[in-house]
C-alpha positions as CSV (number, residue, x, y, z in Angstrom):
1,X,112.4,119.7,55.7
2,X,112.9,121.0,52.1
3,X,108.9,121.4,51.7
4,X,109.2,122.9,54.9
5,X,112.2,125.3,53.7
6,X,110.2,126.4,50.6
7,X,107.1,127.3,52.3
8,X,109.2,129.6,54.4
9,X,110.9,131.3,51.6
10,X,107.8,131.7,49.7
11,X,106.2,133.1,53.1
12,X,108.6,135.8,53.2
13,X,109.2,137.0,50.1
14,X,105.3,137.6,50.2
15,X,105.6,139.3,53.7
16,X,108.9,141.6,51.7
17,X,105.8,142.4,48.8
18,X,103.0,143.1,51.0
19,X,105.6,145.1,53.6
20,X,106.6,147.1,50.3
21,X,102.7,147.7,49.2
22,X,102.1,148.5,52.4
23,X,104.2,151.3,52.7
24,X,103.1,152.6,49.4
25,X,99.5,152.4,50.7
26,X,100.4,154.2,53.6
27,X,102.3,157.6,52.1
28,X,99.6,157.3,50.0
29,X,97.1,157.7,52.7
30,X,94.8,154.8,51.9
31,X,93.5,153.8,55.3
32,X,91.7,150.9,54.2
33,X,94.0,149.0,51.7
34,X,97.0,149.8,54.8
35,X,95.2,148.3,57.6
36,X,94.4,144.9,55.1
37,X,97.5,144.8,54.5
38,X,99.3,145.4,57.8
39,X,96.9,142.8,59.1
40,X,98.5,140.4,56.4
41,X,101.8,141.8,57.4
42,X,100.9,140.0,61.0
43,X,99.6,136.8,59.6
44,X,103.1,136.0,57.6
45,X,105.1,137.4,59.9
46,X,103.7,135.4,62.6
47,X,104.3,131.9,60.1
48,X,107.7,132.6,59.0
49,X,108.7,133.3,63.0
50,X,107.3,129.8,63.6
51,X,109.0,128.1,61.6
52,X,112.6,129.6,62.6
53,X,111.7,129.5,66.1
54,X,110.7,125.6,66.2
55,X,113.8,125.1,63.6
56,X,116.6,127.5,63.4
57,X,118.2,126.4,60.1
58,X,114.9,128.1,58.7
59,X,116.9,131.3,59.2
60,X,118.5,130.5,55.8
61,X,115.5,130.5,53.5
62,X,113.5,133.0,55.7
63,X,116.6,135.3,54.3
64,X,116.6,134.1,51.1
65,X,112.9,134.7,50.7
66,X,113.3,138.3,52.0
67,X,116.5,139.3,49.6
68,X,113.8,137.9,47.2
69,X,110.5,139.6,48.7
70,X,112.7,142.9,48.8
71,X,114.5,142.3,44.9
72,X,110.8,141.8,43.9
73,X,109.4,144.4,45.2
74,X,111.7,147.3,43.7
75,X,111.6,145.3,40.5
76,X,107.7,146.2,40.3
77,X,107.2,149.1,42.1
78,X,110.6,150.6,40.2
79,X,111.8,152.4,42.5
């Protein structure tokens, strides 16, 4: 359970950062590096739902990897 805990906290605080670049991307206008990345939005979403849906106490580190993801995220884009 506690591997399965981190690989959910690490999913989404990678789906937070590509969420965040993908946005960026998109105001930015770059069609290419926003569709590659909202297709990576759809690949960790889709694990990190998994794992909550088969076992709800991953609710807890799938928010703790998106307070993480998001604190990231402004940390290096600086906004």
């Amino acid at each position: 359970m506690i591997r399965r805990a981190l690989q959910v906290v690490a999913a989404m605080t990678c789906l937070d950062l590509v969420f965040a670049f993908y946005v960026i991307q998109t105001a930015e206008k770059a069609a290419y590096a926003a569709g590659a990345l909202a297709a990576a939005i759809i690949v960790l979403s889709g694990f990190v739902t998994r794992a909550y849906v088969d076992d709800k106490r991953m609710l807890i580190p799938a928010a703790l990897g998106a307070f993480l993801g998001t604190f990231l995220a402004v940390r290096i884009v600086g906004a």
